[in-house]
FIPA-96076 format. One record per residue (C-alpha): x, z, y; residue in three letters. Coordinates in steps of 0.1 Angstrom, whole numbers, padded with zeros to 4 digits, always signed. Layout:
// FIPA-96076
XZYAla
...
//
This chain:
// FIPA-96076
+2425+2307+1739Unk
+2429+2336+1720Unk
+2464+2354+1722Unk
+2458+2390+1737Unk
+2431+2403+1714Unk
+2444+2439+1695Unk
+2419+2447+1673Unk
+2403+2433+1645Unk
+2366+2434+1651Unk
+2360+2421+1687Unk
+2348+2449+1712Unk
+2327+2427+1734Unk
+2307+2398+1718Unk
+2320+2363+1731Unk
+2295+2343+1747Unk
+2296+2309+1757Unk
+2283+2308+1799Unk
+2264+2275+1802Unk
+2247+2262+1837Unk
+2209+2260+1825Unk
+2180+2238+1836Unk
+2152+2249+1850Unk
+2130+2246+1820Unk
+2156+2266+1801Unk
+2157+2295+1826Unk
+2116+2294+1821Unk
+2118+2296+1787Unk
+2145+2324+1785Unk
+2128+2342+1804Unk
+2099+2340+1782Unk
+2119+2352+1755Unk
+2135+2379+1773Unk
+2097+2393+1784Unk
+2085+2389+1748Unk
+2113+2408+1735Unk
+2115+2438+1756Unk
+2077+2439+1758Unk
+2086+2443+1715Unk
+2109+2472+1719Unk
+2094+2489+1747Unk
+2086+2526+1740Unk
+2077+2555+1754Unk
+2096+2575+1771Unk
+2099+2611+1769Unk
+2082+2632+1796Unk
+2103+2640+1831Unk
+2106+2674+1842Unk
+2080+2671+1868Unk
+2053+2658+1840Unk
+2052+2621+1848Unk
+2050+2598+1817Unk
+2060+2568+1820Unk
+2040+2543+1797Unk
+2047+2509+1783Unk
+2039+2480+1797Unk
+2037+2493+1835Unk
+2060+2480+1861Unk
+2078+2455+1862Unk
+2092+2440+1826Unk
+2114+2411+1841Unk
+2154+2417+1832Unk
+2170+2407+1867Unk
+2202+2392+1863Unk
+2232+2413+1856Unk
+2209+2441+1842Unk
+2214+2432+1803Unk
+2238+2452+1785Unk
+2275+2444+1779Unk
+2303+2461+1759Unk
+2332+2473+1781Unk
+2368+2464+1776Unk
+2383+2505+1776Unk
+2351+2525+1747Unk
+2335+2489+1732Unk
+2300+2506+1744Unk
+2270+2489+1751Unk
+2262+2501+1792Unk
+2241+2487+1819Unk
+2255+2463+1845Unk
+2241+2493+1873Unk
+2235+2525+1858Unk
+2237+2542+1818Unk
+2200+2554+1828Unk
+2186+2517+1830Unk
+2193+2508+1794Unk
+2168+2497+1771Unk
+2147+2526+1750Unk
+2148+2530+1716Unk
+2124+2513+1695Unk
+2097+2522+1681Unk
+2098+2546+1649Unk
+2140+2550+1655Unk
+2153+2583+1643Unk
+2172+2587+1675Unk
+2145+2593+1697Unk
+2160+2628+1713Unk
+2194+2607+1721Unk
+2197+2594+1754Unk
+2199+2554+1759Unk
+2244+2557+1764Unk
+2244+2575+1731Unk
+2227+2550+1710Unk
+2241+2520+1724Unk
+2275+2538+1716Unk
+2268+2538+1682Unk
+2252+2510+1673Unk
+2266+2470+1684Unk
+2239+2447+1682Unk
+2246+2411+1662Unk
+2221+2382+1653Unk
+2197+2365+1678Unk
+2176+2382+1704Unk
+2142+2379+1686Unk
+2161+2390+1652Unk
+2188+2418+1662Unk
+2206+2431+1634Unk
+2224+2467+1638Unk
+2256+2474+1629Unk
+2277+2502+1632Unk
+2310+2484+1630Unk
+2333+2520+1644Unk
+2312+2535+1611Unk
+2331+2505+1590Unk
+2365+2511+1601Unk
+2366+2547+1599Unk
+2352+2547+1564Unk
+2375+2519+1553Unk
+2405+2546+1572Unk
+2390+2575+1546Unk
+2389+2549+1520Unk
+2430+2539+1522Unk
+2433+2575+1521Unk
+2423+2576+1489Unk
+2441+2545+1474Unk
+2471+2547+1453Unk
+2500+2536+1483Unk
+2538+2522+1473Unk
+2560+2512+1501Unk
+2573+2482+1479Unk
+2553+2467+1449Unk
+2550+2483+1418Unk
+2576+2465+1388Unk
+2556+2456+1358Unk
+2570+2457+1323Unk
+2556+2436+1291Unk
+2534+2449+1264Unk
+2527+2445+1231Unk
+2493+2459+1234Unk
+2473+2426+1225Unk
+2488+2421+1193Unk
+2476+2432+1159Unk
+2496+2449+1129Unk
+2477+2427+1102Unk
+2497+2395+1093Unk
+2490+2362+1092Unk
+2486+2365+1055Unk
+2453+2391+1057Unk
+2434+2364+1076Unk
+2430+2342+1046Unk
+2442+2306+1062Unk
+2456+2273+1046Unk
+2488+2278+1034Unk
+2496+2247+1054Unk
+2484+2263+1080Unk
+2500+2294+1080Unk
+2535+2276+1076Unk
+2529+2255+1110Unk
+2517+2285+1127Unk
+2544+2310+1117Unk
+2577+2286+1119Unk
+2595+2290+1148Unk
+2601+2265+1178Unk
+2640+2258+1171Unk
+2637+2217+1166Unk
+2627+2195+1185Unk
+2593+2186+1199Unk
+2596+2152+1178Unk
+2599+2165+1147Unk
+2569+2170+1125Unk
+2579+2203+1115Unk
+2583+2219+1145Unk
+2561+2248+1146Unk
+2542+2268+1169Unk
+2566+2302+1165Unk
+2536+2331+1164Unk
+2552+2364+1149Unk
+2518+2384+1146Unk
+2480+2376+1154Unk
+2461+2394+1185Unk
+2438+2414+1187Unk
+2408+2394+1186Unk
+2421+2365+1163Unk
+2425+2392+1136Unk
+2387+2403+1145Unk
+2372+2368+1150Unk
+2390+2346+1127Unk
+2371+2358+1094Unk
+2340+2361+1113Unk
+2343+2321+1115Unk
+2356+2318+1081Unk
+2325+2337+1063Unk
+2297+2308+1064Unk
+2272+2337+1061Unk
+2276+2340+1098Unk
+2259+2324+1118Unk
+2267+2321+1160Unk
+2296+2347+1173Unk
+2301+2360+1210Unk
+2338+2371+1220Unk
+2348+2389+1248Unk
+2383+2394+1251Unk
+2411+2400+1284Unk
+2429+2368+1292Unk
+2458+2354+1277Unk
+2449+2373+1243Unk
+2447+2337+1224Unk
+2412+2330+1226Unk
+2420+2293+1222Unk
+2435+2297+1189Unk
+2405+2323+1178Unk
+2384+2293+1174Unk
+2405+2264+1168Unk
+2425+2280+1135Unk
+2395+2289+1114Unk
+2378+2255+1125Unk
+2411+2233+1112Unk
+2413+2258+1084Unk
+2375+2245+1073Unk
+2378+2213+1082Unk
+2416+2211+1062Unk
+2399+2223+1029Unk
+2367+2198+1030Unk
+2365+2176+1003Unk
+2365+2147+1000Unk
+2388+2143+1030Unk
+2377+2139+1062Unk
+2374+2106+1074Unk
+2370+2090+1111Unk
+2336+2072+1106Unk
+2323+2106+1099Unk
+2318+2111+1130Unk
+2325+2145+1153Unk
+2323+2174+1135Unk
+2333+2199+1160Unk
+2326+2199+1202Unk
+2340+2218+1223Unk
+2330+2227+1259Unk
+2351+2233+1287Unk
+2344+2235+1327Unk
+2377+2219+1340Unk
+2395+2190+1335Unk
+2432+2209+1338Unk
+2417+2230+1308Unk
+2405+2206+1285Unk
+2433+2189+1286Unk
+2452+2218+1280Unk
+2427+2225+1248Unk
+2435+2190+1233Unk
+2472+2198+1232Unk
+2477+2229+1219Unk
+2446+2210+1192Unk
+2469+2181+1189Unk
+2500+2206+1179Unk
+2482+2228+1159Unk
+2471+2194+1136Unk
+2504+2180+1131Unk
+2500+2194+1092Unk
+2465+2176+1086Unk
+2469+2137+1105Unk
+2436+2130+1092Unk
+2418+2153+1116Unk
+2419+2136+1146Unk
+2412+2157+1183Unk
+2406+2137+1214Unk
+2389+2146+1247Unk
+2363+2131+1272Unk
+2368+2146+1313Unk
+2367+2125+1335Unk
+2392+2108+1360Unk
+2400+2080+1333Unk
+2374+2050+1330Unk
+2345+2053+1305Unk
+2357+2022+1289Unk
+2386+2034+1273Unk
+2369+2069+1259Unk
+2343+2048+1246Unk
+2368+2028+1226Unk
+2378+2059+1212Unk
+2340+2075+1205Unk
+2338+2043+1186Unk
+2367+2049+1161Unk
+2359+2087+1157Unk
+2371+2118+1172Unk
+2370+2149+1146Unk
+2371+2171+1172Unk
+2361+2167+1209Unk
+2371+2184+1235Unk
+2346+2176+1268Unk
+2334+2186+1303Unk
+2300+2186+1306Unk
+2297+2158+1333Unk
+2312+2133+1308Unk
+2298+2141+1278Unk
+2267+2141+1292Unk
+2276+2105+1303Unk
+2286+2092+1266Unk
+2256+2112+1251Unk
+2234+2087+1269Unk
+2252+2059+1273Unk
+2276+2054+1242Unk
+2255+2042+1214Unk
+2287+2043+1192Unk
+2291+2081+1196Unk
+2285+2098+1165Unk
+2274+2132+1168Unk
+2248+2141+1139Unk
+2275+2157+1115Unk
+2281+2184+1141Unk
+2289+2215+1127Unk
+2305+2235+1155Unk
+2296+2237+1191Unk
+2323+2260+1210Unk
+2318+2274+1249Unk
+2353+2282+1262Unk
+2342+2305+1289Unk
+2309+2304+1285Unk
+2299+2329+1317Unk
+2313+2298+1340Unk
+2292+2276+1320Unk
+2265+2296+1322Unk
+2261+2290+1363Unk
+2239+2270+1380Unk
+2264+2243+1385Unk
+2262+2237+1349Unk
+2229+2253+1335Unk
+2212+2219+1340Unk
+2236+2194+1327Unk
+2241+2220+1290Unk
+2205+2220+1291Unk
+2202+2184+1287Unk
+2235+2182+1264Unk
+2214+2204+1243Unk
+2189+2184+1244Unk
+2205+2154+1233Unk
+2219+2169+1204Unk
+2187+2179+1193Unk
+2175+2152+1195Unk
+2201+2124+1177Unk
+2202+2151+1151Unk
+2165+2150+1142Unk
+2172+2112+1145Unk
+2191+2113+1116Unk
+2176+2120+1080Unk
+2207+2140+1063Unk
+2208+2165+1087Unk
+2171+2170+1099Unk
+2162+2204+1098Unk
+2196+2219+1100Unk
+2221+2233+1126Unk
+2256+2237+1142Unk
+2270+2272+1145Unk
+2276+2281+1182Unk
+2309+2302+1190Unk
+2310+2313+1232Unk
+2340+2331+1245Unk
+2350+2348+1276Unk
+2368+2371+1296Unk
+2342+2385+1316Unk
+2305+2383+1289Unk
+2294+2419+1288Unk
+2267+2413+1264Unk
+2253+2393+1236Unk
+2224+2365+1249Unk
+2200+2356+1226Unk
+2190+2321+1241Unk
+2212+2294+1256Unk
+2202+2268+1272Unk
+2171+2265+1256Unk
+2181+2268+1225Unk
+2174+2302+1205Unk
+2208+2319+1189Unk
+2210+2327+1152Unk
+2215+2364+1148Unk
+2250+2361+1169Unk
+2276+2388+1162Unk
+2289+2402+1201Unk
+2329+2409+1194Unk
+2350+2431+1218Unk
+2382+2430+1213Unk
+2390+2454+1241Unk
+2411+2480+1225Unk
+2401+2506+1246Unk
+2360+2510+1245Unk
+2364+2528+1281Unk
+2343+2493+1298Unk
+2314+2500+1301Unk
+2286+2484+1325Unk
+2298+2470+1351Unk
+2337+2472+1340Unk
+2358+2449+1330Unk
+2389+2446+1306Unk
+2424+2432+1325Unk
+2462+2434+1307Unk
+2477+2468+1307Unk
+2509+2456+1315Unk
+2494+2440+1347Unk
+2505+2455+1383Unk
+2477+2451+1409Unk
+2485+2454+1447Unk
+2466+2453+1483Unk
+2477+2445+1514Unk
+2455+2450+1545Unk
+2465+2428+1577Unk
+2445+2419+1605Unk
+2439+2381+1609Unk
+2464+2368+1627Unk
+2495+2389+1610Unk
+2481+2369+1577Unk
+2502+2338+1577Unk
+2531+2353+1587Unk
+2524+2378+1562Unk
+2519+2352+1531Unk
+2553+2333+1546Unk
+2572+2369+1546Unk
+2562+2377+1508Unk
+2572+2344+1493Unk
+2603+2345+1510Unk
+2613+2383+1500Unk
+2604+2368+1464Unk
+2623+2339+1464Unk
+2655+2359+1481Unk
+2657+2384+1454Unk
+2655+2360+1427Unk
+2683+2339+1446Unk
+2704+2369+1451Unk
+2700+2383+1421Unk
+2703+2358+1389Unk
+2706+2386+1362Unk
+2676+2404+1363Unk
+2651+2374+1371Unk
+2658+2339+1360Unk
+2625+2322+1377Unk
+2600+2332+1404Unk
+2567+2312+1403Unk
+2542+2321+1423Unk
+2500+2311+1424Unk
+2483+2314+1454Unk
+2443+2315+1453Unk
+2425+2298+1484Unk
+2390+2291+1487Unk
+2385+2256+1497Unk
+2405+2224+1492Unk
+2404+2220+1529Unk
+2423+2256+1533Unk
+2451+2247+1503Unk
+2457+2209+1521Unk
+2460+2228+1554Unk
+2486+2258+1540Unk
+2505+2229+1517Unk
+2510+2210+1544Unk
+2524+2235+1570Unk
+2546+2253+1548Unk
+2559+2215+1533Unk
+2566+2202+1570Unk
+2576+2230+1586Unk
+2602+2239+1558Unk
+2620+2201+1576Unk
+2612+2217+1610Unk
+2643+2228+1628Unk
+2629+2259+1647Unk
+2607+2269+1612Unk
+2634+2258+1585Unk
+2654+2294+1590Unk
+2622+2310+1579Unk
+2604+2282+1554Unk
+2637+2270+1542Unk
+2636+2289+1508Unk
+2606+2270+1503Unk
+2617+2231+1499Unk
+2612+2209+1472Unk
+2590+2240+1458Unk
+2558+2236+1471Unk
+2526+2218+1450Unk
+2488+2221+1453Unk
+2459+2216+1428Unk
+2422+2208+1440Unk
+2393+2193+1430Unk
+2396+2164+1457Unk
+2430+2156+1442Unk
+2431+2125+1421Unk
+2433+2132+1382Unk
+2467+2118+1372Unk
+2483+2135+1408Unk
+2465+2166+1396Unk
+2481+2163+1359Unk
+2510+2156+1370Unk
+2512+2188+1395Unk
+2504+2211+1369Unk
+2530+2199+1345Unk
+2556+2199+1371Unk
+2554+2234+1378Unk
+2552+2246+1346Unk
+2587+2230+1337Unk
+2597+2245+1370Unk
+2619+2275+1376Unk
+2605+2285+1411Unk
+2575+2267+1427Unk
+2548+2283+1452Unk
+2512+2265+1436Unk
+2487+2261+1461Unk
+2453+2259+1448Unk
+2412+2267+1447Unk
+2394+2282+1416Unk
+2403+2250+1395Unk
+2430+2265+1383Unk
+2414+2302+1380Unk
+2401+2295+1343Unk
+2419+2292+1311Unk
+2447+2277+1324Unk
+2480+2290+1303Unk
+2511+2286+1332Unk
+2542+2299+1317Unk
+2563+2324+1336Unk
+2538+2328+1365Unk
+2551+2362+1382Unk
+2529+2361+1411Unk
+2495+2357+1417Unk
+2486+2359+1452Unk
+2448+2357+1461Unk
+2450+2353+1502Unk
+2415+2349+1502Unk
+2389+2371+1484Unk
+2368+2355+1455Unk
+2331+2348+1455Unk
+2324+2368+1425Unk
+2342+2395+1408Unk
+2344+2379+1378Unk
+2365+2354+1393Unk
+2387+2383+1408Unk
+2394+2388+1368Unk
+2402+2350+1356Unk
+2425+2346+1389Unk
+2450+2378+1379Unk
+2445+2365+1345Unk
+2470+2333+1351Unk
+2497+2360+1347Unk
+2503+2388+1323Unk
+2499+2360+1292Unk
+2508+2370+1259Unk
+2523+2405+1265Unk
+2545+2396+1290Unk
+2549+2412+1326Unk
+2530+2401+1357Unk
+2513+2410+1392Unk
+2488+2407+1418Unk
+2484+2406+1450Unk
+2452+2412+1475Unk
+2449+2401+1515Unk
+2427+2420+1529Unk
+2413+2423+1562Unk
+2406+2460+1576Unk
+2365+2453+1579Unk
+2370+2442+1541Unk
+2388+2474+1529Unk
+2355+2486+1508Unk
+2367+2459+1485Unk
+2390+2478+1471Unk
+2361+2504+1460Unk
+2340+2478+1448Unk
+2369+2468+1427Unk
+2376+2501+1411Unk
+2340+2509+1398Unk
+2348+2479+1378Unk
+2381+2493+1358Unk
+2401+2480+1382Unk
+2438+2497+1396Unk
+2451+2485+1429Unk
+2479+2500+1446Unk
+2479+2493+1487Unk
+2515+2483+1498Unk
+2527+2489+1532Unk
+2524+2460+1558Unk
+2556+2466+1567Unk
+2570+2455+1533Unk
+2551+2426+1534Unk
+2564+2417+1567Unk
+2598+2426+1559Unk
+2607+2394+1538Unk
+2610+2373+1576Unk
+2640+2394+1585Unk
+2657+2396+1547Unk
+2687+2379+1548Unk
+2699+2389+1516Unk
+2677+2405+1492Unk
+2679+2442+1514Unk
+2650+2464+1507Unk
+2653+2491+1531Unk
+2625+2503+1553Unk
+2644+2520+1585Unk
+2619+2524+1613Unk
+2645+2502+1636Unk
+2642+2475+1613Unk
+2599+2477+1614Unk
+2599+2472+1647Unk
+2622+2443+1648Unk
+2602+2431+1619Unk
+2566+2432+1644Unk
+2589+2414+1667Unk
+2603+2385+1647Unk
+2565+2383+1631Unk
+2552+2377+1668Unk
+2579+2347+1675Unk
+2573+2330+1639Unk
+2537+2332+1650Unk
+2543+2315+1683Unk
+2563+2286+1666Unk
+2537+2278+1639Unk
+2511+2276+1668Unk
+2534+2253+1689Unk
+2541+2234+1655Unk
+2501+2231+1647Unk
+2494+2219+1686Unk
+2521+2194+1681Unk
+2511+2180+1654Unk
+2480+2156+1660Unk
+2475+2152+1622Unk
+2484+2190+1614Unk
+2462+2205+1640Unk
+2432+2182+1629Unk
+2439+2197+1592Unk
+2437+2234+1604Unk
+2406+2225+1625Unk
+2389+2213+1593Unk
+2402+2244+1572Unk
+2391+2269+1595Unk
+2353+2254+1598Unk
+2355+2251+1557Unk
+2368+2285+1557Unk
+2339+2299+1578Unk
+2313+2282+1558Unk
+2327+2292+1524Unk
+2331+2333+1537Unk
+2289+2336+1535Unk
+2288+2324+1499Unk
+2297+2356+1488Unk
+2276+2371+1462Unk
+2248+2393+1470Unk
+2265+2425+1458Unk
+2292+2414+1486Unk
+2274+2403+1512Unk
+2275+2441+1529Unk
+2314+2439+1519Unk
+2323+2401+1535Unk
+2300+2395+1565Unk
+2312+2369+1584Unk
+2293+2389+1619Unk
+2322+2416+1612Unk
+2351+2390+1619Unk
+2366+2379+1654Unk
+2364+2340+1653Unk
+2395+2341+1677Unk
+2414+2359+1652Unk
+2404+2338+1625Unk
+2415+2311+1642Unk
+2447+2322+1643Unk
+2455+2327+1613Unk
+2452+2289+1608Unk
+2481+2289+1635Unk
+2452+2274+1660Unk
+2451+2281+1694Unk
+2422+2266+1706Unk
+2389+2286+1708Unk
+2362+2284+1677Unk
+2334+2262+1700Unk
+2364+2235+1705Unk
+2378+2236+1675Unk
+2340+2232+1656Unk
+2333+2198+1680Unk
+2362+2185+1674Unk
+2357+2186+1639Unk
+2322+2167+1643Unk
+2336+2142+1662Unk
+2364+2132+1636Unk
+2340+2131+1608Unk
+2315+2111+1629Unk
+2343+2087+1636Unk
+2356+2089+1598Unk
+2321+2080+1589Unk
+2315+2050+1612Unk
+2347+2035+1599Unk
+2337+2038+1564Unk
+2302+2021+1571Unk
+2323+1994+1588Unk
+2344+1993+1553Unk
+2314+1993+1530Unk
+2298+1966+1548Unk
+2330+1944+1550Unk
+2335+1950+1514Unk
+2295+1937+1507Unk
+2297+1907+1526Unk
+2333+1899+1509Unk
+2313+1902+1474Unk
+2285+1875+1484Unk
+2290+1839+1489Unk
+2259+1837+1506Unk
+2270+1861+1534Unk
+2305+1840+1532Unk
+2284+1808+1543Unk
+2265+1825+1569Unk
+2295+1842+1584Unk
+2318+1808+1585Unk
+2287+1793+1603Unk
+2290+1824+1627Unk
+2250+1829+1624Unk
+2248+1867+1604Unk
+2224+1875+1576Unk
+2188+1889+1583Unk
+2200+1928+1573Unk
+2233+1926+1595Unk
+2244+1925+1627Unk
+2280+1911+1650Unk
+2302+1938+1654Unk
+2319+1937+1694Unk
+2355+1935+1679Unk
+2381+1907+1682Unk
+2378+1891+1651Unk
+2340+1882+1638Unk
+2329+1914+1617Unk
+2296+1928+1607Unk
+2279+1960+1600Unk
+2242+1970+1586Unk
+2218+1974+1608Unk
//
């Protein structure tokens, strides 16, 4: 159990003592000879000229001899004496330093054969100097909206359909019924005003965009597409097949592409939008291939699916292929299935005699493409036109463009002050919008996790423990408001999540990078990201699910102290952050009524009442078979999914810099790490034997055959009599 550790970074490495065979003790031994016989030196000459040379003596490490760390300095020393550790090895700069000097600098990680250095005081004094340096508010910064992403042109300058331009520019005021409803856009952004003719001109072939989020990159392309399509003649018809396809990496997105598609033709009913993604049966979009979709909206997965299975799809007419952010669709996750997608196109387009020998016109878009490619997925681009929309031309490199109006804040908390520390921010949110009406009608907040085992584990605490007498003071605030979105979640829950807290006023969304890209949540305030992302780019898409459309918005970072450099990383890159005091963060566990003030009486009440909500959600967690078995499996997930970092992280995030105990913790876990890792493997052992036993009761229920055999109690060749009560059986 770990409940007295102080510091982040353990001082002395935990070891697991284990009663060894004799065979083992051989073979350690063996190891242990090899090793020091590796990284034995020479040492430097005594005063009375004997040299000691390597390899004499006696090379056996007796018991009790090997180094440790002690409890008081964290140095490496000698069970018996400073003056019996080991040398230096060979070629190390610190020759002249005696064997308690190095060891005090340096703590030793990794295997014995493999040991990697690493000077973890080095970290946290640098990450000290670091803070230093960062921008500090005791209370977060207030952001304001910003009218920065919009253009002075008119609709009018962009040359549209007058149809068009009437839908677009007449405002909301009837109902969502009515035909004429409009979609109620004063003034086009930035980009639309710099993309939109691009599109239009049929001189021009493929176009790159790179603009911030929520700058309406969904309209950029969808306007001068309808626009085209609007003035074709003769009319569009459904039997001509699609004409436009559109590519998009989530599901929540897609669908979220289809409707503002599906508002934006209300003026033309003859162009008809429809999407393929998943989570519905292929039966029913095939139905709809086969009548004619105008234009498609798809995840890759699927369409890939219909491209080779739907002989009724037709797709030779194409004559726009959009990639909604195309850098996520540029990954390996996806590279492989757009390959073949553009493959298939190739190839029912040569198939077909009226369009042989000619092409689409590819349009990509992102938040986060720095440059221009010239080849995609196999397929060669046609003298594509890269445009920024960034107003200011500052990003360059490595940097990337965020909304000006958007306040971005870091916290640093050790690992187990992290819950309590995400339980007292929502609740100082949701108290000052309770207590204060006037000023702020709705408090949404988005927090970013980075497995779906992590997001079931935090839903679930904060959802039963908000009915928990000794937790419903604190968690209280947070009933009725809670919903999570993962990929594991079925489709029509996950739909149905997402549209409940939009229409919300406050709601506390817990969820993985599914909902990182694209997705266009109104009144978000918050977006809280309690643990790190992968890649920086999806840093940028997180913060991006707020600050839409000119309107005000902030962030908020967790990080751990080891973790500070972060923060550095993140400011080569154009990014701001402003580190808020702990003690602010904290403070929303002993706000009663919206009070702000930061007396020193009041911090240390604040540590204390931390320390006892703590103590509860542990007791809660060990009570709770089911609850404790859900932490268990979102602390193993979490470990895995902290050394997937990419490589330009991996010196930032390394998990052999974190104290496992601590970690633990923070999932409200008081077992330690080794326990908690078996007893993970057993429940999925046991999950997986039951579902064989399933499986195989669901086969034989499918077969007649097996029926026979079974009534006749004699089992088939490939399966054998389960020991229950009733007469079951299982493969062999």
């Amino acid at each position: 159990m770990f409940l007295n550790f102080v510091d982040e970074a353990p001082e002395r490495p935990l070891t697991k003592h284990t009663k060894l065979n004799r065979s083992a003790r051989l073979k350690r031994r063996r190891i242990e000879k090899r090793d020091e016989e590796r990284f034995a030196v020479v040492n430097l000459k005594e005063s009375d000229g004997r040299k000691t040379a390597s390899g004499q003596g006696n090379m056996k490490r007796k018991r009790g001899s090997c180094p440790r760390q002690t409890k008081s300095t964290g140095v490496l020393t000698s069970a018996k004496s400073p003056e019996t550790n080991a040398p230096p090895a060979i070629g190390s700069q610190d020759h002249d330093k005696s064997p308690a000097e190095m060891t005090a600098s340096l703590t030793k990680f990794g295997s014995r054969q493999f040991p990697k250095s690493l000077n973890r005081t080095e970290i946290l004094a640098s990450a000290r100097t670091h803070l230093e340096k960062t921008a500090k508010s005791y209370h977060p910064v207030r952001s304001a909206p910003s009218s920065h992403i919009f253009s002075s042109s008119a609709w009018e300058e962009l040359g549209l359909d007058p149809r068009l331009l009437r839908h677009v520019q007449t405002g909301a005021s009837s109902s969502l019924t009515d035909s004429s409803c409009g979609m109620g856009l004063v003034a086009p952004t930035h980009v639309q005003v710099e993309t939109i003719p691009l599109i239009l001109n049929s001189s021009v072939d493929d176009v790159v965009v790179m603009s911030e989020t929520g700058s309406g990159k969904t309209l950029t392309y969808l306007l001068p597409i309808v626009n085209i399509f609007a003035g074709t003649l003769p009319r569009i018809i459904r039997k001509d097949g699609t004409l436009a396809l559109i590519l998009v990496p989530t599901r929540e997105l897609c669908a979220q592409v289809l409707e503002v598609a599906t508002n934006l033709l209300r003026p033309m009913p003859w162009i008809i939008p429809g999407s393929v993604s998943g989570g519905e049966r292929p039966k029913a979009e095939k139905s709809r291939l086969r009548k004619g979709i105008t234009i498609l909206v798809a995840t890759p997965g699927r369409l890939l699916y219909h491209l080779r299975k739907t002989a009724s799809m037709r797709i030779c007419s194409l004559k726009f292929v959009v990639i909604d952010e195309a850098d996520r669709m540029m990954d390996m996750g996806f590279e492989e299935q757009m390959k073949d997608i553009f493959l298939c196109l190739q190839s029912k387009r040569a198939k077909h005699d009226e369009t042989a020998g000619t092409r689409w016109r590819t349009i990509m878009l992102s938040a986060t493409q720095k440059s221009s490619p010239k080849r995609l997925f196999g397929i060669d681009l046609v003298n594509p036109v890269y445009v920024d929309a960034s107003k200011s031309k500052s990003t360059q490199g490595e940097g990337f463009k965020t909304p000006k109006q958007l306040s971005q804040h870091v916290v640093v908390l050790d690992s187990p002050k992290k819950l309590v520390g995400l339980i007292g921010f929502i609740r100082r949110r949701f108290l000052e919008t309770l207590n204060k009406p006037a000023s702020r009608d709705h408090c949404k907040i988005v927090i970013f996790f980075t497995t779906c085992d992590t997001v079931d584990f935090h839903w679930n605490l904060l959802h039963k423990g908000s009915m928990y007498d000794p937790l419903c003071q604190m968690l209280g605030c947070m009933k009725n408001c809670l919903y999570r979105l993962h990929g594991n979640i079925h489709q029509k829950l996950r739909k149905a999540t997402l549209k409940d807290f939009s229409e919300s006023t406050m709601g506390i969304l817990c969820c993985t990078d599914i909902a990182a890209r694209g997705l266009d949540i109104p009144n978000v305030n918050w977006i809280v990201q309690y643990d790190a992302p992968s890649e920086t780019s999806e840093y940028v898409h997180r913060i991006g699910r707020t600050a839409r459309k000119g309107l005000a918005g902030s962030t908020l970072l967790f990080l751990r102290p080891v973790e500070v450099h972060y923060i550095k990383f993140l400011e080569v890159r154009d990014m701001c952050l402003t580190q808020i005091s702990s003690a602010s963060i904290l403070g929303g566990l002993c706000q009663e009524h919206g009070d702000s003030s930061a007396s020193f009486s009041k911090r240390i009440i604040t540590q204390d009442i931390a320390d006892d909500l703590q103590l509860k959600l542990e007791r809660f967690v060990d009570n709770d078979k089911e609850l404790n078995m859900i932490a268990a499996k979102a602390f193993q997930s979490w470990i895995g999914s902290y050394t997937c970092h990419e490589q330009a992280l991996k010196k930032v995030f390394n998990v052999r810099t974190l104290h496992l105990g601590h970690i633990a913790k923070s999932f409200a876990l008081r077992d330690a790490p080794g326990k908690l890792l078996k007893m993970v493997k057993s429940a999925c052992s046991r999950e997986k034997h039951s579902l064989e036993k399933v499986e195989a009761c669901n086969f034989l229920s499918g077969h007649t055959s097996v029926k026979k055999s079974i009534c006749s109690d004699s089992a088939p060749n490939n399966f054998v009599k389960c020991d229950n009560r009733r007469t079951k059986w299982k493969r062999k």
